[in-house]
N, C-alpha and C positions, 0 to 999 in steps of 0.2 A: 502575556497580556495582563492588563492590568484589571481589576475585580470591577471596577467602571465600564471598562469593556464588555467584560462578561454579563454585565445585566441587564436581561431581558425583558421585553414589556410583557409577555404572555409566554407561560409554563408548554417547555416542548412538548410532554406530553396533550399540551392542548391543541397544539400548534398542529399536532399527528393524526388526532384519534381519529378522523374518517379517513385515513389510510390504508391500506392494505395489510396486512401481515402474510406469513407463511408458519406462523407457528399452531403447530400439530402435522401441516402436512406430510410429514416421512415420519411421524409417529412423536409419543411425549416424550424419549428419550433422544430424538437427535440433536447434535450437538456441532454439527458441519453446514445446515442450510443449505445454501442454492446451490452447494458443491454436487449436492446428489442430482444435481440436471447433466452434472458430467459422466455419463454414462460410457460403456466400452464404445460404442457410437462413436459418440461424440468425442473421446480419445483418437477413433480411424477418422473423424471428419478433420480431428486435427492435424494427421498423418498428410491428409492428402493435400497440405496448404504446404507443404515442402516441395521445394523443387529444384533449388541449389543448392542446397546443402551449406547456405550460410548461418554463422551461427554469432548469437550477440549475447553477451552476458548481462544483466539490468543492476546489479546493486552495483550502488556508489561504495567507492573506497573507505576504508575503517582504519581507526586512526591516520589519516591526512596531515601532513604536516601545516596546512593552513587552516586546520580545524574542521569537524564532521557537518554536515545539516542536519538539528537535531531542532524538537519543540523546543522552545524558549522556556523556561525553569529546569529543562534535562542536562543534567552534565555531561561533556562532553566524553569519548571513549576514553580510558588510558588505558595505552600498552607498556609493558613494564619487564625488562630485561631481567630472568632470573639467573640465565646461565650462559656466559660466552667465554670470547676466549680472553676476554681479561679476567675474568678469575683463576685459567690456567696461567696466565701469568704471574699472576700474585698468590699462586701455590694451592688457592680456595676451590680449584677446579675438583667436580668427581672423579677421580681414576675410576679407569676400565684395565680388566686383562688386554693387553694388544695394545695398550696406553690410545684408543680413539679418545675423541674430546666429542662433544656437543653442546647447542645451543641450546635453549628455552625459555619461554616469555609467557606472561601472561595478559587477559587482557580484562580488564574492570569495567564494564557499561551497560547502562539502559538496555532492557530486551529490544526495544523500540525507539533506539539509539541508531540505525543503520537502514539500509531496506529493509522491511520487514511484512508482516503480515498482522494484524491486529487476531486477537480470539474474538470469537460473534461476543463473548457477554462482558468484552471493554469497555464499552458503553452504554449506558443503561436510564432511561427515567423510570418513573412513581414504582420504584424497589424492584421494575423486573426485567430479568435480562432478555436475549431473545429465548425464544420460544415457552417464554413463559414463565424461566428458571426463578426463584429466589435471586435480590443482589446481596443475601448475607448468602449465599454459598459461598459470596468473591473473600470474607473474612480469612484472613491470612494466606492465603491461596485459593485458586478458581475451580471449585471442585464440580461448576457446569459450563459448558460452553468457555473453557478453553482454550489455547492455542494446541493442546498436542490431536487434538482428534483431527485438527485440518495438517498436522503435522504427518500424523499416520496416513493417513490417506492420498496426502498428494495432490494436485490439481494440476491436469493437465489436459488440453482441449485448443481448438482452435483461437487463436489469439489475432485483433485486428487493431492498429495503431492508427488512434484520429491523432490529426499533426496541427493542434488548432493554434499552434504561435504560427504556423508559418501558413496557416489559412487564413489567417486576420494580419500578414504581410509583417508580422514581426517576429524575433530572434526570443523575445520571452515577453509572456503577455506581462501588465501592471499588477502592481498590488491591487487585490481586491475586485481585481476586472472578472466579469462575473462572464459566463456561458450556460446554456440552457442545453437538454435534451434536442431540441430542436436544431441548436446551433453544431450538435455533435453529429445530426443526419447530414446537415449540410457541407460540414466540413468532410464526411464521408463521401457525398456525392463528388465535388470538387475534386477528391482523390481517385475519384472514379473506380472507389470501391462501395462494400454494401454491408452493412451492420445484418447479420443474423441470428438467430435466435440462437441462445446457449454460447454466444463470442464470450471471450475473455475479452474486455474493452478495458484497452489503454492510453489514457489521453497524455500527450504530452503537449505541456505546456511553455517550456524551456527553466523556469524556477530552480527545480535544485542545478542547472547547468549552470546558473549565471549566478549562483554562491560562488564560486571559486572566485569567479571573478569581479566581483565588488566586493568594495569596503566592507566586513561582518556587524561594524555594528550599524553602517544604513541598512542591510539587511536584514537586521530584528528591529528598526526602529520601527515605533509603533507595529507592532509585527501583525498584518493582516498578508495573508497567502491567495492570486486569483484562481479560479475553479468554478466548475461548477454550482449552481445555486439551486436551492429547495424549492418548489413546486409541487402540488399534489400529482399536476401532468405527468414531471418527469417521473415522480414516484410510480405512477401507470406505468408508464414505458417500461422502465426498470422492472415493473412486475410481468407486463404482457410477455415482455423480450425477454425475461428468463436468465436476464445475466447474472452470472454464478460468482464472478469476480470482479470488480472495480482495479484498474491499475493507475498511478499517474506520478508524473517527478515534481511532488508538492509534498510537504512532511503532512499534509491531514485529509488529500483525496479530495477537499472543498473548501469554497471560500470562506476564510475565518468566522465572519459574523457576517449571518442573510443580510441582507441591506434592508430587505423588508419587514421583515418580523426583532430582527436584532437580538435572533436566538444565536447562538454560539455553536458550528457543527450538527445544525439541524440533520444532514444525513447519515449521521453519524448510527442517530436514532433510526428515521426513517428508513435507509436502505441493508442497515447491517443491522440493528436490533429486530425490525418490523420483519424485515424483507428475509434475513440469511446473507447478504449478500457482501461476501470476504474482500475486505480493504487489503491492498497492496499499497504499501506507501514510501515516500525516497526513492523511487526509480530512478536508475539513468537510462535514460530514452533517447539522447542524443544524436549516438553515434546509429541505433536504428533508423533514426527516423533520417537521418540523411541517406543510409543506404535505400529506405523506400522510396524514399524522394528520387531515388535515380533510375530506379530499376520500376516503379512504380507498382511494383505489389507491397500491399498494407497486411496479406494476413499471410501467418505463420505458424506452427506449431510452437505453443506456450507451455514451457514443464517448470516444475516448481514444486516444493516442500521445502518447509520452514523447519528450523532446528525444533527436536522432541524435547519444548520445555515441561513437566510436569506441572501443571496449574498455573503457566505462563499466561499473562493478558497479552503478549505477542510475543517473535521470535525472528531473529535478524532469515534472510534470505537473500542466495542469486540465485534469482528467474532466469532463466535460457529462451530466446527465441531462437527457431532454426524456420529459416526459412526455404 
C-alpha cells in the first residue's frame, strides 16, 4: 500500500479508546489473551464436534511455484537446494560409510510469509502493546507478548467455519467488500449452524483461493483485501463471545482500510491488542468448507501451535480441523 493509503483522518488509538480491553485480566504478566478461555473444557467441547474422523489441513503451500500469498512489501519464500544428487554427481556430494547419499534445502522467509499466527504485541498504538507491555520491549526482538507463549501453549478448542463467499452466492467475495458481526450470525444461521461462546471463528472468504488463480499483479493492484469491518458493536460481540481466535483465508483477517474512519487494520488494534484475541491468517479454507457444504456440519475440532520462534512477531502454522 502506498503511505497515501495508509493515512488516516483520526489516530487509531482514538478511533479505540471507549473500547473494551482484556488487559490484566489473567494477571500483568500474561502474554497469550483470549487463549486462556480455552480451558480443558473447552478442549472436550472440542472433542465432541468430531464425528467422522475427517480431517483438513488449512495452511497454504510454501514455496509455490506460482508464487506464495504474502503482504505486499514481504518477499516472497525462497527455497534453496543445498544437497542433492547432483552434487554426487559432480563428486561434491558428502560420503557416508555405506556410500548413502542425501538431500538438503533450505528455506529463507517472512515468519509471516505462510499461514501463520501473529504474536498479541504485532500490532500496537500510543507505544503499548496488548496488555499494557511497553512497544520498546519489541527493540530487536519481542521480549513481551510474543509468538512463542501462543506457541507453547497450543490452541485448541471447538472450531466453527462461516462460509460467507458462498452465503452472499459468490466463489470469493471483492476487494474491500466489507461484512459486519452481524453478517457473520447470519451467515451462521443460513448454515444452520450456531456461533458459541469460546468458538475458534473461521470465516472464509475465498481470497487467498483465488490467488492461484488470477493474474498476481491484478491481485496486489491497489492491494485492498474484503473482510470484516470495525465497529464498536462488533468489538462487543467479540468481547461478550469470548472468542479466543480469529481465523480467515485473507493475508490480514480484515478489510485493508475501514471505509469509514480510513484507519488502516483498525482490528488489528481493537481485537488483538485491546481484546487478546489471536489472528490466524493465510488459511486455506477451501477444500473445508466444500466438504461442510455437503455434509453440512460447520463445527469441528481445531488444533494448532505455531513454530517456537523466540521473540517472533509471528510464526508459519498448519491448523488441523478434524471433523
Amino acid at each position: 500500500m502506498s503511505s497515501q493509503t495508509l493515512r488516516a483522518e483520526i489516530p487509531v488509538g482514538e478511533l479505540l479508546k471507549n473500547d473494551p480491553r482484556n488487559w490484566g485480566r489473567w494477571g500483568e504478566e500474561d502474554e497469550v489473551g483470549s487463549l486462556n478461555f480455552l480451558t480443558r473444557e473447552e478442549v472436550l467441547r472440542g472433542v465432541r464436534a468430531v464425528s467422522s474422523g475427517k480431517t483438513f489441513t488449512l495452511q497454504v503451500l510454501m514455496g509455490h511455484p506460482q508464487g506464495d500469498p504474502v503482504w505486499p512489501g514481504r518477499a516472497q519464500p525462497v527455497r534453496i537446494n543445498v544437497m542433492d544428487k547432483g552434487h554426487y554427481l559432480c563428486g561434491k556430494g558428502v560420503p557416508f560409510p555405506g556410500h548413502a547419499e542425501y538431500a538438503d534445502d533450505m528455506l529463507i522467509m517472512y515468519l509471516q510469509g505462510s499461514t501463520q499466527y501473529d504474536a498479541l504485541g504485532h500490532v500496537w498504538c500510543d507505544d503499548q502493546l496488548y496488555n499494557g507491555y511497553d512497544a520498546k520491549t519489541t527493540a530487536g526482538k519481542m521480549d513481551k507478548a510474543s509468538v512463542l507463549p501462543i506457541a507453547e501453549r497450543g490452541v485448541v478448542g471447538r472450531g466453527i467455519l462461516i462460509d460467507m463467499a458462498r452465503f452472499r452466492g459468490k466463489d470469493v467475495l471483492e476487494p474491500g467488500e466489507t461484512f459486519t458481526h452481524e453478517d457473520v450470525m447470519k451467515a451462521a444461521a443460513a448454515q444452520g449452524a450456531r456461533i458459541e461462546k469460546h468458538d475458534i471463528l473461521v470465516i472464509r472468504t475465498g481470497w487467498i483461493g483465488s490467488f492461484y488463480a488470477r493474474d498476481k499483479v491484478e491481485f496486489y493492484k491497489n492491494f485492498i483485501e474484503p473482510g470484516l469491518t470495525y465497529s464498536p458493536e462488533l468489538v462487543k460481540w467479540f468481547h461478550e463471545m469470548e472468542i479466543p481466535n480469529l481465523v480467515t483465508d485473507t493475508i490480514a483477517n480484515e478489510v485493508t482500510v475501514d471505509p469509514v474512519s480510513g484507519v488502516a487494520l483498525p482490528l488489528h488494534n481493537a481485537l488483538m491488542r485491546n481484546l487478546g484475541v489471536t489472528f490466524t491468517e493465510i488459511a486455506s479454507l477451501d477444500k473445508l468448507a466444500e466438504d461442510c457444504a455437503g455434509d453440512r456440519q460447520y463445527s469441528f475440532l481445531y488444533v494448532a501451535a505455531p513454530l517456537k520462534v523466540v521473540g517472533g512477531t509471528g510464526a508459519p502454522v498448519n491448523p488441523v480441523a478434524i471433523k
